[in-house]
mmCIF file of the N, C-alpha and C atoms, coordinates in Angstrom:
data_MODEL
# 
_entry.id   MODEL 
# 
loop_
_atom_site.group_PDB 
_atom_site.id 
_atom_site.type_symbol 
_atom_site.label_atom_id 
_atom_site.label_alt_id 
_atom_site.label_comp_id 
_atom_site.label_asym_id 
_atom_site.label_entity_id 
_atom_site.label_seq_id 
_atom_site.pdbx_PDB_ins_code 
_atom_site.Cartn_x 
_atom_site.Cartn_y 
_atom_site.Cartn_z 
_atom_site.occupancy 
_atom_site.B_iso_or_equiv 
_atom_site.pdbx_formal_charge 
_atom_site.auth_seq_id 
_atom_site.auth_comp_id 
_atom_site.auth_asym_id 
_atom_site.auth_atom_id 
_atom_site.pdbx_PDB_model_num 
ATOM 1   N N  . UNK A 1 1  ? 0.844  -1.168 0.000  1.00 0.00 ? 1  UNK A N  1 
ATOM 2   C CA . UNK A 1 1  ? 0.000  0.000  0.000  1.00 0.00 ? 1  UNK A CA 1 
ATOM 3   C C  . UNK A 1 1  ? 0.896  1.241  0.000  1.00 0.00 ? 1  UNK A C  1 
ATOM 4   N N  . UNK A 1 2  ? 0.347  2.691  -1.046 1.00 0.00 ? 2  UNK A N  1 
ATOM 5   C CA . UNK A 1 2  ? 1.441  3.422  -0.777 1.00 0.00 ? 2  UNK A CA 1 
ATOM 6   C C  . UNK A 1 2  ? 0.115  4.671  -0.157 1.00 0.00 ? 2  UNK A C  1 
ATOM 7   N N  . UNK A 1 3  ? 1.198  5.936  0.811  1.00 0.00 ? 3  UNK A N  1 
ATOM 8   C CA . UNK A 1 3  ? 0.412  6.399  0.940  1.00 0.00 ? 3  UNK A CA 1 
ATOM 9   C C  . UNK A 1 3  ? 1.119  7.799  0.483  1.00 0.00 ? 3  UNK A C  1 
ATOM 10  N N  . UNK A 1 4  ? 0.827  9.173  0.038  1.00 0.00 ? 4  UNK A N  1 
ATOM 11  C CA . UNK A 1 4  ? 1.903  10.326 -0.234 1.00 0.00 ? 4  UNK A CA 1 
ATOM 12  C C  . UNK A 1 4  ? 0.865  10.912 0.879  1.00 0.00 ? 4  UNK A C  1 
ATOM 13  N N  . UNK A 1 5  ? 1.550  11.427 1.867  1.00 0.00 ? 5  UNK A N  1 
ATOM 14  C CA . UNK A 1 5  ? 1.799  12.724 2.670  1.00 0.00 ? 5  UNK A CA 1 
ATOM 15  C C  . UNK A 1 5  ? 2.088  14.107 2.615  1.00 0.00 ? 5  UNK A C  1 
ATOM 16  N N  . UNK A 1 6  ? 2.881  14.207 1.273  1.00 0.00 ? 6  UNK A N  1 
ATOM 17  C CA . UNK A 1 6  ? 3.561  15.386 1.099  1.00 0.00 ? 6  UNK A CA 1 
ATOM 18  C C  . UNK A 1 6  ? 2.444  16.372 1.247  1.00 0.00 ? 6  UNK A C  1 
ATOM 19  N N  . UNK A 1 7  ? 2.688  17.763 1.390  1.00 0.00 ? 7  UNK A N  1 
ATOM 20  C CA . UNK A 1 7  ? 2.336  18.415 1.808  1.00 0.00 ? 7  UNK A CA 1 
ATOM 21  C C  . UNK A 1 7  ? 1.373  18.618 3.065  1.00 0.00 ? 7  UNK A C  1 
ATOM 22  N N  . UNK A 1 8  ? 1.035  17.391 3.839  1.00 0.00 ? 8  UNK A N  1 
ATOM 23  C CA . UNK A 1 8  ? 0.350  17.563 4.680  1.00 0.00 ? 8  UNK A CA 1 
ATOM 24  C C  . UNK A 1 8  ? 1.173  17.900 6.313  1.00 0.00 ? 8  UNK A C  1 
ATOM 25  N N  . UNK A 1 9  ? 0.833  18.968 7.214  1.00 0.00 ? 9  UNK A N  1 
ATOM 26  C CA . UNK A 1 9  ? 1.811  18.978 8.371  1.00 0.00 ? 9  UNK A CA 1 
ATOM 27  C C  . UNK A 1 9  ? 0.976  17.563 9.511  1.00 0.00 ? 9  UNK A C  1 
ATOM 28  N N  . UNK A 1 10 ? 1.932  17.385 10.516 1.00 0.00 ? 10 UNK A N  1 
ATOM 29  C CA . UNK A 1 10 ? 1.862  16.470 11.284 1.00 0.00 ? 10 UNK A CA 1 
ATOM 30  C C  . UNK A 1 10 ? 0.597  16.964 12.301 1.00 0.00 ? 10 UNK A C  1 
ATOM 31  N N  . UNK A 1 11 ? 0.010  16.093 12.986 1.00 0.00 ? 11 UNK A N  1 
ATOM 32  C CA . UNK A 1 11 ? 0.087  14.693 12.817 1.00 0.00 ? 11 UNK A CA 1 
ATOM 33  C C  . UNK A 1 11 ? -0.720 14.336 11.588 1.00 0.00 ? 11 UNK A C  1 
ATOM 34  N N  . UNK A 1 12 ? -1.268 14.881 10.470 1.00 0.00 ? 12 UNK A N  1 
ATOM 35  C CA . UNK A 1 12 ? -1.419 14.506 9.380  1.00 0.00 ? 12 UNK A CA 1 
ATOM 36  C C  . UNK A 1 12 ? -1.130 13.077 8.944  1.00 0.00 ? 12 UNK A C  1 
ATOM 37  N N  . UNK A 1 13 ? 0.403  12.894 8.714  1.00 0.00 ? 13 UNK A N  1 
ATOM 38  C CA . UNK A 1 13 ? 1.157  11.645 8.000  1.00 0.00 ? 13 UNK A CA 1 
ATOM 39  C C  . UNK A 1 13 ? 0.708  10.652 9.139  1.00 0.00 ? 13 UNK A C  1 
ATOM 40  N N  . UNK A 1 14 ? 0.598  10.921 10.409 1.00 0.00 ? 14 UNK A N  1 
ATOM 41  C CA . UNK A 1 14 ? 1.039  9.872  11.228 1.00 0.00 ? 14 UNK A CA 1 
ATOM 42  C C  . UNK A 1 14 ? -0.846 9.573  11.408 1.00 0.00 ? 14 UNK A C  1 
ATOM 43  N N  . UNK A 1 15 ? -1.651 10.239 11.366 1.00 0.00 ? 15 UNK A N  1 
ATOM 44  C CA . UNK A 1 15 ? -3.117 9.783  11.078 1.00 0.00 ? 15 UNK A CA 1 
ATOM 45  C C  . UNK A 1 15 ? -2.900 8.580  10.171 1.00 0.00 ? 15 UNK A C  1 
ATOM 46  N N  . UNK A 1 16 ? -2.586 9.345  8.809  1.00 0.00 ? 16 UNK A N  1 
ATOM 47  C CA . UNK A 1 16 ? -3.154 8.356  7.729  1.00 0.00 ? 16 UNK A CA 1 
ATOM 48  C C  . UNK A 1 16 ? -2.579 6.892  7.679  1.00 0.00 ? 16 UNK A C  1 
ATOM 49  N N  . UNK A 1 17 ? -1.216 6.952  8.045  1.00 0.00 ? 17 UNK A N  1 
ATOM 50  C CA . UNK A 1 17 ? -0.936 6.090  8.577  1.00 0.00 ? 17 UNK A CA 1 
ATOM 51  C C  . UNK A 1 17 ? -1.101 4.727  9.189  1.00 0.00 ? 17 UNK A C  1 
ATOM 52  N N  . UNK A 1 18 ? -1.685 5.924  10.586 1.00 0.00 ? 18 UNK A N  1 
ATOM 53  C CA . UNK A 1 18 ? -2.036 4.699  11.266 1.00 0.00 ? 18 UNK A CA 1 
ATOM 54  C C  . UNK A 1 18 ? -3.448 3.948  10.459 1.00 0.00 ? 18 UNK A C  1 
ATOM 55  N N  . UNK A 1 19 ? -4.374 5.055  10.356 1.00 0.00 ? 19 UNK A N  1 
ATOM 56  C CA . UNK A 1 19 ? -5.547 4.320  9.776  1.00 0.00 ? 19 UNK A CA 1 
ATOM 57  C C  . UNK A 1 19 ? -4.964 2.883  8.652  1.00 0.00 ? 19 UNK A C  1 
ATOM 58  N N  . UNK A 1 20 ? -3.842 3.018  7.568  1.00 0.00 ? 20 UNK A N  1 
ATOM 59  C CA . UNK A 1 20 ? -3.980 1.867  6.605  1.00 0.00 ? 20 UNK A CA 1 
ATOM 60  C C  . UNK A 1 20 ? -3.597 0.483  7.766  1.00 0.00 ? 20 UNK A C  1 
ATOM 61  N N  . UNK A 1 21 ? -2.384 0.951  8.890  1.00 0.00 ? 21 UNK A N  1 
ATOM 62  C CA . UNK A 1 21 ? -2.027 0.140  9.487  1.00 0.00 ? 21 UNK A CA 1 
ATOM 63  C C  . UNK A 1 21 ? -3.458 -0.599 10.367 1.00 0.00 ? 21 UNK A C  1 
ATOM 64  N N  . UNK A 1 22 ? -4.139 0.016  10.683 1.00 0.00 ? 22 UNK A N  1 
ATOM 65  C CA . UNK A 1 22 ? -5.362 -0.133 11.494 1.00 0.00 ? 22 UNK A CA 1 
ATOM 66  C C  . UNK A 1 22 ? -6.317 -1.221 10.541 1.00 0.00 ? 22 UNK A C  1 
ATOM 67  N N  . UNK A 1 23 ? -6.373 -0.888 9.540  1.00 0.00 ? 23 UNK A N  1 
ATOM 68  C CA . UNK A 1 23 ? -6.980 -1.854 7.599  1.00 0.00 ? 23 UNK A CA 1 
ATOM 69  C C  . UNK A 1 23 ? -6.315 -3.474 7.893  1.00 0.00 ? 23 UNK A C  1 
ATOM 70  N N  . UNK A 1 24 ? -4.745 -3.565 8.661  1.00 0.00 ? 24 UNK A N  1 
ATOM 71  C CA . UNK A 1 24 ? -4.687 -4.834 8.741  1.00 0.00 ? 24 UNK A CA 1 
ATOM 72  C C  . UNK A 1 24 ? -3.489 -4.474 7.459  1.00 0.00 ? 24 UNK A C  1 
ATOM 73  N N  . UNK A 1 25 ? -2.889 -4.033 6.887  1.00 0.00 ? 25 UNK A N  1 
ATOM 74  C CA . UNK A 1 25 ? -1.466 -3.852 5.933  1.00 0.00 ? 25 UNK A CA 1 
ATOM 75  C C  . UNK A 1 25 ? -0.775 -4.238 6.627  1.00 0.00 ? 25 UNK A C  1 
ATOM 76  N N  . UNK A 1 26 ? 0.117  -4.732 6.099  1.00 0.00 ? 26 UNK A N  1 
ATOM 77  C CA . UNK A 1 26 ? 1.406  -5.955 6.749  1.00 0.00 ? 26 UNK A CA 1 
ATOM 78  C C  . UNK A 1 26 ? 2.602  -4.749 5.927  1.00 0.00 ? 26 UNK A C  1 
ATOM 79  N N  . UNK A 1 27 ? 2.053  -4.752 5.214  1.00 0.00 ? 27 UNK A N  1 
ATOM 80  C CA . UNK A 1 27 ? 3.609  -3.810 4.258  1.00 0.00 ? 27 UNK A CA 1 
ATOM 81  C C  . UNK A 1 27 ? 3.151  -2.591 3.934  1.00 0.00 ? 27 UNK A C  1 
ATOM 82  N N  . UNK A 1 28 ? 3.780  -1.184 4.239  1.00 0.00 ? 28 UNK A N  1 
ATOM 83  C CA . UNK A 1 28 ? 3.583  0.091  3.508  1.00 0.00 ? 28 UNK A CA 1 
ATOM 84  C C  . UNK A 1 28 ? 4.549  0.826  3.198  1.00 0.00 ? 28 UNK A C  1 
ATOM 85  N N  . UNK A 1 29 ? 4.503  1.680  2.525  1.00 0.00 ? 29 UNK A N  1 
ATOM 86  C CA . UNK A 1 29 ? 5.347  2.693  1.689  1.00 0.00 ? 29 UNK A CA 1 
ATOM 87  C C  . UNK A 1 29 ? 4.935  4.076  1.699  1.00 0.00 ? 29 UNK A C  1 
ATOM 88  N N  . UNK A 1 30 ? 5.236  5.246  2.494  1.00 0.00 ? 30 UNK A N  1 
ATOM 89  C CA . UNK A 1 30 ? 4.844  6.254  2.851  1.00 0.00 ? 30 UNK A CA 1 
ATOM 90  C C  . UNK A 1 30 ? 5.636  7.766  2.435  1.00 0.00 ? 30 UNK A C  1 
ATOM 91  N N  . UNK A 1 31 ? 5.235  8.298  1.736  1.00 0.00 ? 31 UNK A N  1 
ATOM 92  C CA . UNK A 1 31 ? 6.327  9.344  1.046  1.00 0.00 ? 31 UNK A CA 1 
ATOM 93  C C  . UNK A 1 31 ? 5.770  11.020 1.881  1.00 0.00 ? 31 UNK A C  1 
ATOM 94  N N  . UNK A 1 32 ? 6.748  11.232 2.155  1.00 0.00 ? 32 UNK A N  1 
ATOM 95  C CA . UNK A 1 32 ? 6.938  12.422 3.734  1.00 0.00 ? 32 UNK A CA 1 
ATOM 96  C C  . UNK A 1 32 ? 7.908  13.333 3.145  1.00 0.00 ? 32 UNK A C  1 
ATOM 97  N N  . UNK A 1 33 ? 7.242  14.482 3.342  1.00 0.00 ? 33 UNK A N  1 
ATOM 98  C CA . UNK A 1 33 ? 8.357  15.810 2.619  1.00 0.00 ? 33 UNK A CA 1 
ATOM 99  C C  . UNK A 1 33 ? 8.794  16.499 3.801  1.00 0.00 ? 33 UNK A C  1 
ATOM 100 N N  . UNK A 1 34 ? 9.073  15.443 5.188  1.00 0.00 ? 34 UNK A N  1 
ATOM 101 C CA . UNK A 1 34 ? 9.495  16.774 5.906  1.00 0.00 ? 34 UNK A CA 1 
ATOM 102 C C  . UNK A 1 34 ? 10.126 16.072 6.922  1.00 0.00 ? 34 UNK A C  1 
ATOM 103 N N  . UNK A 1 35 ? 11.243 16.041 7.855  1.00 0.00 ? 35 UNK A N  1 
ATOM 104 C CA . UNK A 1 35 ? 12.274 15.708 8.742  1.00 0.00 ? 35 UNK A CA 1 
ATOM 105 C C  . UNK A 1 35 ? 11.165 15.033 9.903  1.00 0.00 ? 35 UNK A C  1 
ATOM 106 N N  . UNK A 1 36 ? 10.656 15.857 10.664 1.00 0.00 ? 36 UNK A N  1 
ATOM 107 C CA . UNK A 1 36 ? 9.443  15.872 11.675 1.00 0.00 ? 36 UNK A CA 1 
ATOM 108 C C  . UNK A 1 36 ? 8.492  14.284 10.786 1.00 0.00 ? 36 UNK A C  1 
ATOM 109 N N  . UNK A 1 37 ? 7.849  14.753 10.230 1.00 0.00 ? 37 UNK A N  1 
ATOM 110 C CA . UNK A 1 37 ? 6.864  13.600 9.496  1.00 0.00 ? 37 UNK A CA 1 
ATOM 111 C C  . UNK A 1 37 ? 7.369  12.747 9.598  1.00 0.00 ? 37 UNK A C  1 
ATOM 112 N N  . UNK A 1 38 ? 8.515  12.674 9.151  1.00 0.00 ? 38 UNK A N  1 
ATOM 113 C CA . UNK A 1 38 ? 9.230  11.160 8.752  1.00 0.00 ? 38 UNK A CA 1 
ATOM 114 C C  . UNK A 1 38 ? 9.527  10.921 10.495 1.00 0.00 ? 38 UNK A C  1 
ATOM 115 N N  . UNK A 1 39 ? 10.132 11.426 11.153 1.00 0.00 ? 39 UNK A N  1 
ATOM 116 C CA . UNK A 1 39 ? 10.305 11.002 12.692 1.00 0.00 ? 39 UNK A CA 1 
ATOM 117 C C  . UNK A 1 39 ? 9.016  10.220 13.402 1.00 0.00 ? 39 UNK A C  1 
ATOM 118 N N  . UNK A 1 40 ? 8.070  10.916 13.070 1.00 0.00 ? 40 UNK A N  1 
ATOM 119 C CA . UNK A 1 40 ? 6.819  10.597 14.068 1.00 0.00 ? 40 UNK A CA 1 
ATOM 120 C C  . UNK A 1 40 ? 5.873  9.347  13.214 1.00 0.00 ? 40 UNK A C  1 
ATOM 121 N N  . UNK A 1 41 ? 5.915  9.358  11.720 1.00 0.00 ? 41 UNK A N  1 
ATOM 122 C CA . UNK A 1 41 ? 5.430  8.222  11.486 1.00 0.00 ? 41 UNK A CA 1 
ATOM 123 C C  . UNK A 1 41 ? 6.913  7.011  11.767 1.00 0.00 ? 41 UNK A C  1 
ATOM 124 N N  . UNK A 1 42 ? 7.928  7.154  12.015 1.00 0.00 ? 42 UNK A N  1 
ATOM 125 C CA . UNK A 1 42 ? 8.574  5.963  12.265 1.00 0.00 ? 42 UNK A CA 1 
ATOM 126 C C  . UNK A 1 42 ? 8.543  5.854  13.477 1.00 0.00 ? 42 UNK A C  1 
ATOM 127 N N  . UNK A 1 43 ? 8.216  6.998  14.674 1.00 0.00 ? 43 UNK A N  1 
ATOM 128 C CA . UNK A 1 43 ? 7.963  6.514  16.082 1.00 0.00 ? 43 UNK A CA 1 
ATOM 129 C C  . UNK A 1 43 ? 6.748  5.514  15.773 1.00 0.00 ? 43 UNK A C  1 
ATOM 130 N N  . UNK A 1 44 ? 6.038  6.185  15.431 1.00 0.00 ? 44 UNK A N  1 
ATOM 131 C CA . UNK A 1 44 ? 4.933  5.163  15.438 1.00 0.00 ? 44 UNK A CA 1 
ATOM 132 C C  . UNK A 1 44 ? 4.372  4.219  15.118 1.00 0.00 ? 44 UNK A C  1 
ATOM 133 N N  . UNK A 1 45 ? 4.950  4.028  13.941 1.00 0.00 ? 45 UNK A N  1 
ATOM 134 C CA . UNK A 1 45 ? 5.150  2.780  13.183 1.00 0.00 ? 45 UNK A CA 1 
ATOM 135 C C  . UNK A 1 45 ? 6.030  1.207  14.366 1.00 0.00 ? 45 UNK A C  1 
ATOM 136 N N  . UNK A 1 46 ? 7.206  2.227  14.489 1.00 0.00 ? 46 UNK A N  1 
ATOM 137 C CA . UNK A 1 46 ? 7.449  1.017  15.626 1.00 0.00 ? 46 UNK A CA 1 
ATOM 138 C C  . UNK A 1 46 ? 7.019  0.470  16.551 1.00 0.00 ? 46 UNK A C  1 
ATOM 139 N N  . UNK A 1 47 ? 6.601  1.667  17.487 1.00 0.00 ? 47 UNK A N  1 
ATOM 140 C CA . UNK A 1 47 ? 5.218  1.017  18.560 1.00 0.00 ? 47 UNK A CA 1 
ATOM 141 C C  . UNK A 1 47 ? 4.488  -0.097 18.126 1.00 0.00 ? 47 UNK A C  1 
ATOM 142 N N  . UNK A 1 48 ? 4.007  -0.173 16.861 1.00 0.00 ? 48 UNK A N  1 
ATOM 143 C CA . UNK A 1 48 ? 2.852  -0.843 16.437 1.00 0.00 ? 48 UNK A CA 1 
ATOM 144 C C  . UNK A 1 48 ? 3.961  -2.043 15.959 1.00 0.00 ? 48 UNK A C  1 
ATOM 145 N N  . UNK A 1 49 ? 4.549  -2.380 16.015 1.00 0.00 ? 49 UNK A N  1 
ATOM 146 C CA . UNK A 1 49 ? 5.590  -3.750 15.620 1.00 0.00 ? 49 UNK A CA 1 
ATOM 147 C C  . UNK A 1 49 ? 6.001  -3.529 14.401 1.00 0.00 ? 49 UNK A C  1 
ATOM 148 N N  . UNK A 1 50 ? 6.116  -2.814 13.592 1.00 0.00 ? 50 UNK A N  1 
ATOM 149 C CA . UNK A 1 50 ? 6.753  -2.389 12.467 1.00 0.00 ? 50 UNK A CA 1 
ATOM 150 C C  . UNK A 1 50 ? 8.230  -1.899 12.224 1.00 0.00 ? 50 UNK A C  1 
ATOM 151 N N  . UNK A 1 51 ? 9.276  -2.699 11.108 1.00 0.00 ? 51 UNK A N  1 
ATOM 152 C CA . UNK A 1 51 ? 10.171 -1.919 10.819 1.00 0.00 ? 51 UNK A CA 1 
ATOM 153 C C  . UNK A 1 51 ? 10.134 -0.921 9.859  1.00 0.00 ? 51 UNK A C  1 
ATOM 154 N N  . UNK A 1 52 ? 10.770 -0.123 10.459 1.00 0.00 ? 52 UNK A N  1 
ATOM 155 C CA . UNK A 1 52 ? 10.779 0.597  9.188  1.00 0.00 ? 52 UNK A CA 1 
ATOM 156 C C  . UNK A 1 52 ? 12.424 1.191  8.540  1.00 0.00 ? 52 UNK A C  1 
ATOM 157 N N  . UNK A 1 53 ? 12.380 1.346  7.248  1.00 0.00 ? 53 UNK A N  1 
ATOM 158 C CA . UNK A 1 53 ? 13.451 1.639  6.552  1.00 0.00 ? 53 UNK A CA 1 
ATOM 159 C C  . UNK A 1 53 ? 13.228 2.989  5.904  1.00 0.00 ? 53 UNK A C  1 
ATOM 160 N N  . UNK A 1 54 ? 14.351 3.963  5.898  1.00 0.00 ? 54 UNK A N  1 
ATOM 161 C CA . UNK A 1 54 ? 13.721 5.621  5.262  1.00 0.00 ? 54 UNK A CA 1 
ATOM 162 C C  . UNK A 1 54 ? 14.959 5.518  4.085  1.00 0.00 ? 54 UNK A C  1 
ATOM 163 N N  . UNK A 1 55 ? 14.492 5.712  3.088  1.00 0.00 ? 55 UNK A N  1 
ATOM 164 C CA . UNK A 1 55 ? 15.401 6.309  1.709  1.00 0.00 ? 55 UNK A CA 1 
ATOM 165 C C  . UNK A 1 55 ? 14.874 7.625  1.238  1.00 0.00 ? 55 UNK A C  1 
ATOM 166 N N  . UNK A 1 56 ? 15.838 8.614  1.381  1.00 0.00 ? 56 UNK A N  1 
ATOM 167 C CA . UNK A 1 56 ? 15.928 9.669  0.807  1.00 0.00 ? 56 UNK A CA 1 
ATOM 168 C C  . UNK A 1 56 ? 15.667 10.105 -0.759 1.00 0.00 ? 56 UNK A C  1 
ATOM 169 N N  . UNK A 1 57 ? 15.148 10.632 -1.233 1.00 0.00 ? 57 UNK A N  1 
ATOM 170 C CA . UNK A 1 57 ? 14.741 10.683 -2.492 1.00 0.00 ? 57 UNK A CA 1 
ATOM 171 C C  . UNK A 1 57 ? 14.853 12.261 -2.675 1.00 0.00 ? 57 UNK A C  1 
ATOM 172 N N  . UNK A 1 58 ? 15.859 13.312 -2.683 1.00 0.00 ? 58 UNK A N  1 
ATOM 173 C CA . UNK A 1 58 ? 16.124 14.363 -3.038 1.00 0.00 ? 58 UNK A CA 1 
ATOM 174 C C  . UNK A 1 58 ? 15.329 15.053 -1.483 1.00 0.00 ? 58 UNK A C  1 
ATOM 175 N N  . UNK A 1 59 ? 14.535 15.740 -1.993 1.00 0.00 ? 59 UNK A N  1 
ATOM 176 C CA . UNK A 1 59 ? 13.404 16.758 -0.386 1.00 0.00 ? 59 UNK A CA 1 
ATOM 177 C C  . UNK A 1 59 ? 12.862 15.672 -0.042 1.00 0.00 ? 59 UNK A C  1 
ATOM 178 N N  . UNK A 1 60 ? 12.208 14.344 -0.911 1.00 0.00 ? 60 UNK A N  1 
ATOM 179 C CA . UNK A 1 60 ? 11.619 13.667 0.067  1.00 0.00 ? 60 UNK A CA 1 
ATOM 180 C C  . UNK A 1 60 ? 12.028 12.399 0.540  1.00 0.00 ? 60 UNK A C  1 
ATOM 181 N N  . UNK A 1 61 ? 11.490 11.953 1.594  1.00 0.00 ? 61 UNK A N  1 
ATOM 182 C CA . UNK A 1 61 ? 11.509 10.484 2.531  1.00 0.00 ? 61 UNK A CA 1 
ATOM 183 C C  . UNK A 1 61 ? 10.759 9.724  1.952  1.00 0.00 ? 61 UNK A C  1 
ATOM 184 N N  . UNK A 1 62 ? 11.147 8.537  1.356  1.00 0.00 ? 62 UNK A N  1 
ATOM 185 C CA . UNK A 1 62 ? 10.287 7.210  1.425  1.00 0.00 ? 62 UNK A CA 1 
ATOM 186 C C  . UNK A 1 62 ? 10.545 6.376  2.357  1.00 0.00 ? 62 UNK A C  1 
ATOM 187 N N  . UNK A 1 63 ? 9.423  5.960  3.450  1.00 0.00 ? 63 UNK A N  1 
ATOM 188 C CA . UNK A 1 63 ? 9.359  5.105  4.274  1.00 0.00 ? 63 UNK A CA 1 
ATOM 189 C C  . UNK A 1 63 ? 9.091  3.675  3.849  1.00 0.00 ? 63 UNK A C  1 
ATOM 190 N N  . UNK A 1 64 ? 9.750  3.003  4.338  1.00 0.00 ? 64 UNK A N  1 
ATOM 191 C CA . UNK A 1 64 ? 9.067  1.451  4.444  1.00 0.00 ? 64 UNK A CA 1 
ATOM 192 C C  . UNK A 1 64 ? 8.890  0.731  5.162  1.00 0.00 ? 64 UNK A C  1 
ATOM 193 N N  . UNK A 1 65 ? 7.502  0.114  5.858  1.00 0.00 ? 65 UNK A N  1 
ATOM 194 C CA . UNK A 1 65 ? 6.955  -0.405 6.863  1.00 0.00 ? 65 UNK A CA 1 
ATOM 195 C C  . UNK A 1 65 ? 6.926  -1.283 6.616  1.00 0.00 ? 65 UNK A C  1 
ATOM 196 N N  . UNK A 1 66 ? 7.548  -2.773 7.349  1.00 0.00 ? 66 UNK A N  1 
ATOM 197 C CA . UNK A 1 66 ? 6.450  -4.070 7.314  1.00 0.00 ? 66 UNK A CA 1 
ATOM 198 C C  . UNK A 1 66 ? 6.887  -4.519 8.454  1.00 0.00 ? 66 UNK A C  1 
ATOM 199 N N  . UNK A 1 67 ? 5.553  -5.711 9.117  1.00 0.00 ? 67 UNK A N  1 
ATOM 200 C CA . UNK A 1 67 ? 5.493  -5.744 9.833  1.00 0.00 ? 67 UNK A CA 1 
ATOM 201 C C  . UNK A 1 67 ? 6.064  -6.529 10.532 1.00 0.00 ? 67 UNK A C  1 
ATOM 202 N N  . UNK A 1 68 ? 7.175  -6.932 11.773 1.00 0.00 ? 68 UNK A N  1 
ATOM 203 C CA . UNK A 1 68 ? 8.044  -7.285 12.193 1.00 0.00 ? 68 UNK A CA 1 
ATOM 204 C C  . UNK A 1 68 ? 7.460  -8.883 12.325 1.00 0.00 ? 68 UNK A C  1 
# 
């Protein structure tokens, strides 16, 4: 599942987020245009048993979630 964030401020990213994680997604891909965003959906992502991996893509973060 992918979700784009960009332009939205926090907790924005970390809503939508959680909601796909909440759907029961085992794997996601989350694209975050901002330092903060990317922090707080990977706090939170981990809480919830998720790793996650961040690759840089110029201004933005691609996250990758699955589930531990």
């Amino acid at each position: 599942m992918h979700i784009d964030t960009c332009g939205l401020s926090c907790p924005e990213p970390v809503i939508q987020t959680m909601k796909a994680i909440n759907t029961g997604a085992q794997s996601l891909r989350v694209l975050v245009d901002n330092t903060t965003a990317m922090e707080n959906v990977k706090r939170m992502a981990n809480s919830k048993g998720f790793t996650v991996t961040m690759e840089p893509q110029g201004e933005l973060f691609v996250l990758h979630l699955n589930k531990a």
